[in-house]
N, C-alpha and C positions, 0 to 999 in steps of 0.2 A: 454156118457158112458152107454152101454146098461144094462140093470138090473141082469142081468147071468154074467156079465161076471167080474173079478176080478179088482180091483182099480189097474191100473197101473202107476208107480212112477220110474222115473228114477232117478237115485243118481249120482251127478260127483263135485269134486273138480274144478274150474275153474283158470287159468293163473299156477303163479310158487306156488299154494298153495301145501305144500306134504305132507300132514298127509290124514291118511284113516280110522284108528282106530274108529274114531267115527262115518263115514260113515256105517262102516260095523258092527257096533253096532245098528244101525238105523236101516240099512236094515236088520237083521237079525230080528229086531221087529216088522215091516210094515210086514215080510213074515208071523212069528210067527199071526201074526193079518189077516193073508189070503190075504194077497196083493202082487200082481207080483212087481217084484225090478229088472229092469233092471239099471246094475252097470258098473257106467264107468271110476271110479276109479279117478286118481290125474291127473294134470295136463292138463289138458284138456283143448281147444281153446273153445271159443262162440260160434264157427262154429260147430266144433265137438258136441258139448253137441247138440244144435238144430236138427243138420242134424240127429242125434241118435233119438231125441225124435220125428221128422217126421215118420222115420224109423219103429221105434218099436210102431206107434200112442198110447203114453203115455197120461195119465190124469192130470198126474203133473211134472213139474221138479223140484227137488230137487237139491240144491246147499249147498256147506258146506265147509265153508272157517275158518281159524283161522289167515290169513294173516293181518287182519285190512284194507283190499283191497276191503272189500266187499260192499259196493257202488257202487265204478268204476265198478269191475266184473259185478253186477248186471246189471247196467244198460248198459254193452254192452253185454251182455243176451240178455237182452229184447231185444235189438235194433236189433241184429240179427235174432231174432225171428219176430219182426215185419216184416223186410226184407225178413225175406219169408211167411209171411203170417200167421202164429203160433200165434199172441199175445193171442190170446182165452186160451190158455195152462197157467193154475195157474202155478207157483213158487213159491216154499217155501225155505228159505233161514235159515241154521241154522253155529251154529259154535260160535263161540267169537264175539257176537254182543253185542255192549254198548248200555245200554237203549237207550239213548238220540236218536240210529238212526234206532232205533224201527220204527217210526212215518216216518223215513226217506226213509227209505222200502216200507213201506206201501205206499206211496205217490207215489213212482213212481212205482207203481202196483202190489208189491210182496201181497202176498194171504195170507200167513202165515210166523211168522218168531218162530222160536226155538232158543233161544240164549244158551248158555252153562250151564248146573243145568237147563234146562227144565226138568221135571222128565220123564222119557224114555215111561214110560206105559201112559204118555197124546199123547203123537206126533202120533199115529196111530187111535187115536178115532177122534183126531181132525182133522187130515184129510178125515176119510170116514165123518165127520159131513159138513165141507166144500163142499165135493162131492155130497152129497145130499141135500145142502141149494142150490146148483146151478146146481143142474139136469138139471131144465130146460133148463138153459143156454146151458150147455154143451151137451146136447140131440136134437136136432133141430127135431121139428115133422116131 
């Protein structure tokens, strides 16, 4: 991510999940926080979300489910992100997450997770704090 230029975050519901509301309460925060929001709204395939986030070379993808589907989902994210070369791309995964698969996230390589009652004014610090704990990473000299 170059140093000029704005943290960009793409937002998308993944499978039959249909709620937006809180998507578009997020993103309306990340922008309010000076961060580009590319929005892909509900329903969305693995493909789709990835092919978006090649597309628009996003810093992060954002997933937001309240299906209780969010594992499966996740992990064919990722998978289809590996599949084209993407895995470097953090994921953050927010929505109706039950503690317990907090750890479960994490482990199969989500970056950050915001479960429901995250307070709204954390989720955009701590993604530009992520952003710049792994500059490095994400900056190849």
């Amino acid at each position: 991510m170059a140093e000029d230029r704005k943290i960009r975050v793409l937002i998308a519901s993944p499978g039959l999940d249909g709620h937006d509301r809180g998507q578009k309460v997020v993103a309306r925060a990340l922008k309010d926080a000076g961060m580009e929001v590319i929005y892909l709204g509900i329903h969305r395939t693995a493909e789709e979300i990835v092919q978006a986030a090649i597309q628009e070379d996003v810093d992060f993808i954002g997933l937001s489910m309240l299906s209780g589907a969010h594992l499966i989902l996740t992990e064919e994210v990722l998978r289809t992100m590996a599949k084209h070369g993407v895995g470097d791309i953090p994921v953050i995964v927010g929505g109706t997450i039950p503690k317990g698969d907090i750890e479960k996230l994490k482990a199969l390589g989500v970056a950050l997770v915001f479960p429901t009652q995250t307070p709204l004014e954390s989720i955009a610090p701590a993604i530009a704090q992520y952003a710049r704990s792994t500059k490095k990473e994400m900056d190849p000299i």
